[in-house]
C-alpha positions as CSV (number, residue, x, y, z in Angstrom):
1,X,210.3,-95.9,-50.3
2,X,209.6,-95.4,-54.0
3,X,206.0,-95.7,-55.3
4,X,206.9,-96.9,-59.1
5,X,202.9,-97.1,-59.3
6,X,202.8,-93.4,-59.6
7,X,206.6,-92.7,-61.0
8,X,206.8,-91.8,-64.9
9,X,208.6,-93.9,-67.7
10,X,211.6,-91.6,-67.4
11,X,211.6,-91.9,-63.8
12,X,211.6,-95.9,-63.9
13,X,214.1,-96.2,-66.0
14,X,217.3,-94.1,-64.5
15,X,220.4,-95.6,-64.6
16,X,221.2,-95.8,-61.1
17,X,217.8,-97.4,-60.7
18,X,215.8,-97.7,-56.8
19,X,216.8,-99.6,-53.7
20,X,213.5,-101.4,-52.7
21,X,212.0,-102.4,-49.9
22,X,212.1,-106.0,-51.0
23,X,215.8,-106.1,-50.1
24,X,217.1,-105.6,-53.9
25,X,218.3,-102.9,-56.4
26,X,215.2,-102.4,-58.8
27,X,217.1,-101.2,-62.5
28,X,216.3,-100.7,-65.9
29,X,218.6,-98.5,-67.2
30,X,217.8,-97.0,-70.4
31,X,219.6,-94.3,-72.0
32,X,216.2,-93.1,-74.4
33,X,213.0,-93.6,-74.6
34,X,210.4,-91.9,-76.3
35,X,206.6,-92.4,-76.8
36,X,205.0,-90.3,-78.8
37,X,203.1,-88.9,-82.6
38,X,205.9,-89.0,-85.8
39,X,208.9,-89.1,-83.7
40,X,210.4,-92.2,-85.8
41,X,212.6,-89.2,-87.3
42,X,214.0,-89.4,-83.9
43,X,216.3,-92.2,-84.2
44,X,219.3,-90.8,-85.2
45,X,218.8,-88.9,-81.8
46,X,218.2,-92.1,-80.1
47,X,221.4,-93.4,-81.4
48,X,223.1,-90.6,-80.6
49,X,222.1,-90.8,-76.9
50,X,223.3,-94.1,-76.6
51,X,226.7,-93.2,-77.8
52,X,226.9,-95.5,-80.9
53,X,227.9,-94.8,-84.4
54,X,226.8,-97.5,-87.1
55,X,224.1,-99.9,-86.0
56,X,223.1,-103.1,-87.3
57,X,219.3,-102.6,-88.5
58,X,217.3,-105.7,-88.1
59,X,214.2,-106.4,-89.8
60,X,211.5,-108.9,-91.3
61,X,209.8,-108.4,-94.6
62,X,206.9,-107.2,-92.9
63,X,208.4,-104.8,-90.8
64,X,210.7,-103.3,-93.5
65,X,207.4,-102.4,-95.5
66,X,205.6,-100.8,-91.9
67,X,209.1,-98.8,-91.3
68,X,212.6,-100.3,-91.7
69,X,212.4,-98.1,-95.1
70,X,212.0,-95.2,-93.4
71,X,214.3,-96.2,-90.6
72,X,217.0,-97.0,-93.3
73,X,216.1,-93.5,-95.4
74,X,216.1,-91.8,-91.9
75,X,219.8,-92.6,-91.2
76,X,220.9,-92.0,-94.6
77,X,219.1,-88.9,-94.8
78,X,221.3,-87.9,-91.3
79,X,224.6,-89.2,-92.7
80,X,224.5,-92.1,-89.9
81,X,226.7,-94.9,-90.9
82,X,224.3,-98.3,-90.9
83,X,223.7,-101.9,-92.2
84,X,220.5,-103.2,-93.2
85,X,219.9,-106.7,-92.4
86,X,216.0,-108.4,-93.6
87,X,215.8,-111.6,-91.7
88,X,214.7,-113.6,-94.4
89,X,211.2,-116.6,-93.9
90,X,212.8,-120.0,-93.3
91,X,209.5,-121.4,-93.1
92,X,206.9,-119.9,-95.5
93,X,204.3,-122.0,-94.5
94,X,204.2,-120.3,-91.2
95,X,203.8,-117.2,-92.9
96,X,206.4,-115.2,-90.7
97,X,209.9,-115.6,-89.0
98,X,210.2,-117.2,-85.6
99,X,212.0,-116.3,-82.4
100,X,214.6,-119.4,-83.1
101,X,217.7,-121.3,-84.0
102,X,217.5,-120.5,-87.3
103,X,216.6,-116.9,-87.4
104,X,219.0,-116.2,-84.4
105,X,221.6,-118.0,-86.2
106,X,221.0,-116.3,-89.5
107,X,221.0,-113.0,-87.9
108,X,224.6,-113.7,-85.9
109,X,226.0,-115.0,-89.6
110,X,225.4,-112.0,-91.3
111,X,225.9,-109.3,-88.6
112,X,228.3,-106.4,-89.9
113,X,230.9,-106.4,-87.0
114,X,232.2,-102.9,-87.8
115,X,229.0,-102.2,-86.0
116,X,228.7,-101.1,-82.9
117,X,225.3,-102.0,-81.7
118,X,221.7,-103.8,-83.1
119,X,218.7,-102.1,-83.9
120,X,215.6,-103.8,-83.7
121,X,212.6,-102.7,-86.3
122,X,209.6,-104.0,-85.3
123,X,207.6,-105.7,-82.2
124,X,207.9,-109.1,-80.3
125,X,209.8,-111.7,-82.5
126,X,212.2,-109.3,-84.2
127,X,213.3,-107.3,-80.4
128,X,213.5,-110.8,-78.8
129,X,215.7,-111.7,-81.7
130,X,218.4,-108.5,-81.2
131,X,218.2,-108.7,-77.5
132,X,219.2,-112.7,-77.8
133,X,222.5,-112.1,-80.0
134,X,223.0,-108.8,-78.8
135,X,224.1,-110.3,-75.7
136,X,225.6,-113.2,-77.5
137,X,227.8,-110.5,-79.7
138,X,228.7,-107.9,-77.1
139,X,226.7,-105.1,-78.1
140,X,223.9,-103.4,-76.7
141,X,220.1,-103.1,-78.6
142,X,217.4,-100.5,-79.2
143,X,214.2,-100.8,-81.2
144,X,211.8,-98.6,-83.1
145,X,208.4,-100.6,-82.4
146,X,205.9,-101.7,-84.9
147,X,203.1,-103.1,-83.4
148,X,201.8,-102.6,-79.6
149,X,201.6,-106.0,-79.1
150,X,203.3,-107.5,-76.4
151,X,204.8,-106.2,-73.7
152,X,208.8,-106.7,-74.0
153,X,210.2,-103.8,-75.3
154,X,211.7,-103.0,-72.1
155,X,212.4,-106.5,-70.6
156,X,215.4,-108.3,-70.3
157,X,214.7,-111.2,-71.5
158,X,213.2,-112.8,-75.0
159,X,210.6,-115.5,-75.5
160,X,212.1,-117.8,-77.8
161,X,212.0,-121.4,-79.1
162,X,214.4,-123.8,-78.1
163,X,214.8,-127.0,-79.8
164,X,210.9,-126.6,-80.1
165,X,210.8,-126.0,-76.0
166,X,209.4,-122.1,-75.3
167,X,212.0,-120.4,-73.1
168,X,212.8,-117.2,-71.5
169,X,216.4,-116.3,-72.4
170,X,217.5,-113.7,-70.1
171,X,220.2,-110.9,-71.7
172,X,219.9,-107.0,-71.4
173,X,217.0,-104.8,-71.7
174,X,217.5,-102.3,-74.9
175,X,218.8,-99.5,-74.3
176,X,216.9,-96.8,-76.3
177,X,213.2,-97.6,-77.7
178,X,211.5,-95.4,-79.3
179,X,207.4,-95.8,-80.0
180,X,205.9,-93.7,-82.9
181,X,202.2,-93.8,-81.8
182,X,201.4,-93.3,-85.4
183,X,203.2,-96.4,-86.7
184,X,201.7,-98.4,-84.4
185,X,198.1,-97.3,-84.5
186,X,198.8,-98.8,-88.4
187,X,199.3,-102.1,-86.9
188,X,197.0,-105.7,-88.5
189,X,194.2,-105.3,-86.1
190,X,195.1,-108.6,-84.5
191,X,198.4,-107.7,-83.5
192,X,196.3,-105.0,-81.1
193,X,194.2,-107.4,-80.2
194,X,198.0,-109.3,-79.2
195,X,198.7,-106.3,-77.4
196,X,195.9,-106.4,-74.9
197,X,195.7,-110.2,-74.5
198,X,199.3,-109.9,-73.4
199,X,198.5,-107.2,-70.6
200,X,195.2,-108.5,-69.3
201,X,197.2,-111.0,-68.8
202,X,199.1,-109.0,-65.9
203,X,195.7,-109.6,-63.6
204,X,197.2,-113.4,-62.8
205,X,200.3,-113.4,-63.4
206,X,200.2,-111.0,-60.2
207,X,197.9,-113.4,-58.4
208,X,199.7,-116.3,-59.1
209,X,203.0,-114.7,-57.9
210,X,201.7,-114.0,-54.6
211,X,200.4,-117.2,-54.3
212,X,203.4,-118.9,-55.3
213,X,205.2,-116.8,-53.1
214,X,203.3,-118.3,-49.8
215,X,203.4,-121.6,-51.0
216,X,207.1,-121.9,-52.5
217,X,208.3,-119.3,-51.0
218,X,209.3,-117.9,-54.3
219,X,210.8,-114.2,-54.0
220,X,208.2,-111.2,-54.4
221,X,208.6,-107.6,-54.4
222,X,204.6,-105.8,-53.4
223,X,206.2,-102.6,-55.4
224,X,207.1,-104.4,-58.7
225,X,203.5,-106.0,-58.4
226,X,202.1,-102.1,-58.0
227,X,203.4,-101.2,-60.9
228,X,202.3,-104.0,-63.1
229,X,198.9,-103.2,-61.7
230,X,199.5,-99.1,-63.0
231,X,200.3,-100.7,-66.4
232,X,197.2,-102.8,-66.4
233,X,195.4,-99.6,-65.2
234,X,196.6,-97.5,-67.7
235,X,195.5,-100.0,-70.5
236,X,192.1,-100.7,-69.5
237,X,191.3,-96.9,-69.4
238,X,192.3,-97.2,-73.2
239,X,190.9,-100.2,-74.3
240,X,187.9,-99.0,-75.5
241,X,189.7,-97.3,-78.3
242,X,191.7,-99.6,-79.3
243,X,189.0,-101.0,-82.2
244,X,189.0,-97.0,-83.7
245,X,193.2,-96.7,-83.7
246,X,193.0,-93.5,-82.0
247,X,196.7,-93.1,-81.1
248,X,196.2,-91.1,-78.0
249,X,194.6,-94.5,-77.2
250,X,197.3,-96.3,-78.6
251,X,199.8,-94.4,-76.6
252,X,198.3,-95.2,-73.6
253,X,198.7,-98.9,-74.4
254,X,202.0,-98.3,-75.4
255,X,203.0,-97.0,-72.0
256,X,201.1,-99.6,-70.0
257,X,203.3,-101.9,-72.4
258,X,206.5,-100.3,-71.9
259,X,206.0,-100.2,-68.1
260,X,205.1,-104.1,-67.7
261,X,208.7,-104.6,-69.4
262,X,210.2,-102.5,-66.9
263,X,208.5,-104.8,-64.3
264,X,209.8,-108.1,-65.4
265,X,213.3,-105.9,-66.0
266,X,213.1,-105.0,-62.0
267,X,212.3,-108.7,-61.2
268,X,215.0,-110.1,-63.1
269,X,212.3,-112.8,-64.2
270,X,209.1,-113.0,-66.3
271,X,206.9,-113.5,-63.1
272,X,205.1,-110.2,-62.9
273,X,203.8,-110.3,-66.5
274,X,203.0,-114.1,-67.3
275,X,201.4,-117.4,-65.5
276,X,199.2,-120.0,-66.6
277,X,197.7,-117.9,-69.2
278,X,200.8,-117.5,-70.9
279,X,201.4,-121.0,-70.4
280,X,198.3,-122.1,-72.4
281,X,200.1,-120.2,-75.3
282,X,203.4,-121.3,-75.0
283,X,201.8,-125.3,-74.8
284,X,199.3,-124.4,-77.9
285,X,202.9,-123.2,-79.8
286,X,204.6,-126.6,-78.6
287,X,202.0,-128.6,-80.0
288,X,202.2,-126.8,-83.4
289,X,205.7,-126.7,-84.1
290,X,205.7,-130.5,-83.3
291,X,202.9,-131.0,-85.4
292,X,204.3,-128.4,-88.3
293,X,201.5,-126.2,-88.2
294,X,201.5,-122.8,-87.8
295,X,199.6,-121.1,-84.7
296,X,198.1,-117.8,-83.7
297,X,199.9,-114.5,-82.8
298,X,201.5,-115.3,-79.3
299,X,199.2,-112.3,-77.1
300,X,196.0,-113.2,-78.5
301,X,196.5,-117.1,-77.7
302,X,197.5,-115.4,-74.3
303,X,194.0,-113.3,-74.2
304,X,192.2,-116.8,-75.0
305,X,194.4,-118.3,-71.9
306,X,193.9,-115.4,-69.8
307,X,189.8,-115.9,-69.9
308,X,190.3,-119.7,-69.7
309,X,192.4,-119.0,-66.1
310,X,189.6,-117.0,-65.0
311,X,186.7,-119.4,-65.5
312,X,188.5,-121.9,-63.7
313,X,189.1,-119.1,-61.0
314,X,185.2,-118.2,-61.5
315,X,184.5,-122.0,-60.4
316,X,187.2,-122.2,-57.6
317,X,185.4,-119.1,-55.5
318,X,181.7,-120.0,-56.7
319,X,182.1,-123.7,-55.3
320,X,183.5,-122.4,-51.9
321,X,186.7,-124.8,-52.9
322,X,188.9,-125.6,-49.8
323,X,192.1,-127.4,-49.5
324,X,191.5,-131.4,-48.3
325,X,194.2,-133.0,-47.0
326,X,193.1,-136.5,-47.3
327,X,192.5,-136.1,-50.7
328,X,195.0,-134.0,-51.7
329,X,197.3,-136.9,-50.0
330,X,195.6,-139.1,-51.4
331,X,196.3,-138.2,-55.0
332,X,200.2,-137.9,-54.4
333,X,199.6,-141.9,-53.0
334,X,197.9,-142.7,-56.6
335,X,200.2,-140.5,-58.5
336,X,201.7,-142.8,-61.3
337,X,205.1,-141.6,-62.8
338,X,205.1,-144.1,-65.7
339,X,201.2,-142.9,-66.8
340,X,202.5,-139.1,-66.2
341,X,205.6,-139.6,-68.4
342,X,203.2,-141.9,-71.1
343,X,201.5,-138.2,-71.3
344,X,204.7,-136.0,-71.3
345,X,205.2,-138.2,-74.2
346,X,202.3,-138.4,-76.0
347,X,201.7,-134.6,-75.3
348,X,205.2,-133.2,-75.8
349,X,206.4,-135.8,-78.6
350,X,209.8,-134.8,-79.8
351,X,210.5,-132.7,-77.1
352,X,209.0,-135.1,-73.9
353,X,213.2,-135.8,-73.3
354,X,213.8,-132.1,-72.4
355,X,210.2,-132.0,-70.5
356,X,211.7,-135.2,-68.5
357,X,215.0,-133.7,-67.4
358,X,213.1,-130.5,-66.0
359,X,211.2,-132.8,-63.5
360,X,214.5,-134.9,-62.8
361,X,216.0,-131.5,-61.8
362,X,213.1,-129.9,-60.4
363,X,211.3,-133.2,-58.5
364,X,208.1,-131.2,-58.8
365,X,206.2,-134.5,-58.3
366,X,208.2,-135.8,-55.1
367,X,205.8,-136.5,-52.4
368,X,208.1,-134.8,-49.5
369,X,208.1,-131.4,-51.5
370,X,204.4,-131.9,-52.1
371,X,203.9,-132.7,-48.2
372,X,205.6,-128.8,-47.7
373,X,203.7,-127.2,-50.3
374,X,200.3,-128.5,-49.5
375,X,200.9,-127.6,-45.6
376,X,201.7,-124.1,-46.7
377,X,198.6,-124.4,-48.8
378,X,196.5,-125.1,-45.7
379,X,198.4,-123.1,-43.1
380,X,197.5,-119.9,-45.3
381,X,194.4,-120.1,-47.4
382,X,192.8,-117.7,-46.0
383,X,195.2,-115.6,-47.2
384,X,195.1,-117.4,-50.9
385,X,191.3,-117.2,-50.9
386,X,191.9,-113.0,-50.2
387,X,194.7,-112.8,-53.1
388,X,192.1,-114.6,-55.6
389,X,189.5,-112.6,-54.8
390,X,191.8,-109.1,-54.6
391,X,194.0,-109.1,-57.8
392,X,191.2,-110.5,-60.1
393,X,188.7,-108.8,-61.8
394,X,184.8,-109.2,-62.4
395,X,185.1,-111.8,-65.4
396,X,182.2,-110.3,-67.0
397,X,184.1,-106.8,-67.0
398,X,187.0,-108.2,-68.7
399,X,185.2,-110.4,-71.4
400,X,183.1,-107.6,-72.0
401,X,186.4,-105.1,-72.6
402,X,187.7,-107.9,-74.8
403,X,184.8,-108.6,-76.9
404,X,184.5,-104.9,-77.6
405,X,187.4,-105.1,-79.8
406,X,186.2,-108.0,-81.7
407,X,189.0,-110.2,-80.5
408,X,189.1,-113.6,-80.8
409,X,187.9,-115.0,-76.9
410,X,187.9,-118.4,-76.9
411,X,189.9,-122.0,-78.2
412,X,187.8,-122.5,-80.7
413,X,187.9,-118.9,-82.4
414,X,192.1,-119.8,-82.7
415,X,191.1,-123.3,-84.0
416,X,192.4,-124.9,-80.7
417,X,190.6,-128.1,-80.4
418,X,189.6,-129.0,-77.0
419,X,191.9,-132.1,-76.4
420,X,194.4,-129.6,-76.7
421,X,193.1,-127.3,-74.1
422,X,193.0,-130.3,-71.3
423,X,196.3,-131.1,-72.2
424,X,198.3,-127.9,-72.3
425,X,196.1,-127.3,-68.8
426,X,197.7,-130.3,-67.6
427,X,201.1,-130.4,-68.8
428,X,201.5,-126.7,-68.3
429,X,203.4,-127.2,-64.8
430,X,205.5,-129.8,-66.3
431,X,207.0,-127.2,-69.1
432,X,209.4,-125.1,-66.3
433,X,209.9,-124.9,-62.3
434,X,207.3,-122.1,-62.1
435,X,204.3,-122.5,-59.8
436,X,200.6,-121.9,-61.6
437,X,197.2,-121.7,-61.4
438,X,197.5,-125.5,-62.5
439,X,200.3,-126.4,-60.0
440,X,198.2,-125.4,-57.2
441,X,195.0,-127.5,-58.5
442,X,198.0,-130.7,-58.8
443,X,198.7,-130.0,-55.0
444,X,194.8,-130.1,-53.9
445,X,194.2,-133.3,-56.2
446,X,191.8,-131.1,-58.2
447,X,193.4,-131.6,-61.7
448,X,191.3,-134.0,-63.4
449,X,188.5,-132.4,-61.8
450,X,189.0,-129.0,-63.5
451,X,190.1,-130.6,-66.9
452,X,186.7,-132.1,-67.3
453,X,185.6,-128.7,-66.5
454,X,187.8,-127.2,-69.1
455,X,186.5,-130.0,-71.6
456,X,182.7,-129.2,-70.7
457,X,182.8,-125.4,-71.4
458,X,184.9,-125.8,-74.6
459,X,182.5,-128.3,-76.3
């Protein structure tokens, strides 16, 4: 069977993709991509490869500055038919545009149709916009990257913002990127910083998939998990230089990047690449937008999240924690659903309605599908115990590798006060059907345990 851990970028992503062990096709098809030193004069080749005439350049006002200019100049320069669309700030409060309504909307309204497909100039917010209404319009997407930070380039599916709920929209992985190492070694400092918080991430996500997998039995492929694990190697030999923008350094990030898209790509689903760290984020952004105020870049919230997950992990294995029936049972007996939906409300505000019709469609808190998930919890925790201990890392080796950088490392450095951090701990299983870090503490009856723990470490 294929080993993707060891395969190269070009490798992973041929069109007639890998027949896996786990019983499904693995693809990412992608008809260019290129990593590499001042290769943005490339594009018109990546176009080219795809077989398209006249795309539809989309940009922000920042990322027109970094290299939507030069992207523009580029195609003019090699006679390529083009439009040039800045996605203008709806809220300038906020400072910059947001994966949402009213930038996917704006960018639908003015695309050119004589255009055959979207280019996307820049990183996270502005590919997640083109792959949305690229689907939506019929067409496919490429993207020259700004920034190295985040790791969706090649994934199909965009983090976006629905009616102030965080979602994964699934569509179609670009077809061409194209990474000029150069370009993004010029990145805001913090948007590196983004760029490792979102990998690091990678070291739960895995463990939490696994976990999930024995206690949902949720669908999991040991090869797609592999190569997350190469993507988190290859960044963490880098990470050290990420402070000094060596691009050699940056490259390597890049790929590790690039690769963790291909994951999620190959699982059809975010799993591989996000779980309760992510989830922290995606709460902390729910509470601003209903609040008005603006919030940190998405991967460095997830870095903050990411070392928050591993303390509580730290204190799972260091106090010898084992399941207990009685009291595990014991908290489904107690559980309250008018006091849990006062808190979905309280917590979630305008958006508690949305939070409410996930449970009424899921029935996460029904006591017979807790009865099956806390058996499976018992009947295999040796094997959780292993999982914990195998896919996550020394927690003083990866604070250390983050502090290096001068990143921000915990809620208070990203102004989170620490109400919020109990709450979006707590509420974080309520926001989709995805089993986490906090889902399994739910099942044991260890919630309010761990939230005064969260509450004590963040005074």
């Amino acid at each position: 069977m294929p080993d993707f851990g060891k395969m190269t970028l070009a490798e992973l992503v041929r069109p007639e993709g890998y027949l896996c062990a786990c019983g499904r096709r693995h693809v990412c098809a992608m008809k260019y991509l290129n990593i590499g030193r001042g290769i943005v004069e490339e594009v018109p080749k990546m176009i080219a490869a795809m077989g398209k005439k006249k795309p539809f350049v989309v940009c922000d006002d920042n990322t027109y500055q970094v290299a939507g200019k030069r992207v523009d100049e580029i195609l003019t320069a090699a006679g390529v038919a083009h439009t040039l669309y800045v996605i203008p700030l709806h809220d300038p409060e906020a400072g910059r545009i947001a994966p949402a309504e009213w930038e996917t909307g704006s960018l639908v309204m003015h695309f050119d149709p004589s255009c055959d497909m979207l280019l996307a100039v820049g990183s996270g917010v502005v590919n997640d916009l083109c792959k949305v209404a690229a689907h939506a319009l019929g067409r496919p997407s490429a993207v020259v990257g700004t920034a190295p930070s985040m790791d969706g380039y090649a994934s199909n599916s965009g983090s976006m913002e629905v009616n102030h709920v965080k979602v994964s929209l699934y569509a179609a992985a670009p077809q061409g990127i194209l990474l000029d190492t150069e370009i993004l070694a010029q990145a805001p400092m913090r948007m590196l910083w983004a760029g490792l918080g979102d990998m690091v991430a990678k070291y739960v996500a895995v463990c939490e998939w696994r976990i999930s997998n024995l206690v949902t039995g949720e669908y999991y492929c040991p090869d797609v998990a592999e190569l997350m694990r190469s993507a988190l190697r290859k960044l963490m030999a880098a990470a050290d230089r990420i402070a000094s923008r060596d691009p050699e350094a940056i490259g390597s990030i890049a790929d590790g990047l690039v690769l963790a898209g291909v994951g999620m790509a190959y699982a059809e689903i975010s799993r591989p690449a996000s779980g309760l760290e992510h989830y922290f984020s995606h709460m902390w952004e729910m509470m601003a937008l209903e609040r008005g105020v603006p919030y940190d870049l998405h991967g460095i919230q997830v870095g903050v999240g990411t070392l928050l997950t591993m303390k509580i992990y730290r204190k799972f294995l260091s106090d010898g924690t084992k399941p207990d029936r009685a009291k595990a049972e014991a908290h489904m007996r107690d559980f309250d659903p008018a006091a849990w939906e006062a808190r979905v409300r309280r917590v979630f505000g305008k958006t508690a309605g949305q939070i409410l019709e996930i449970e009424a469609k899921t029935h996460k808190n029904d006591p017979t599908k807790h009865a099956k998930r806390l058996d499976n919890i018992i009947a295999h925790w040796d094997e959780i115990e292993g999982i914990i201990r195998e896919e996550l890392p020394d927690y003083d080796m990866l604070y250390g590798t983050m502090a290096a950088t001068g990143m921000p490392l915990t809620p208070a450095d990203i102004d989170i006060p620490v109400d919020d951090v109990v709450d979006a701990f707590v509420c974080a299983r309520d926001v989709r059907d995805k089993y986490l870090t906090g889902s399994l503490l739910w099942d044991m009856g260890l919630t309010e345990e761990y939230a005064a723990y969260l509450r004590e470490i963040n005074e």
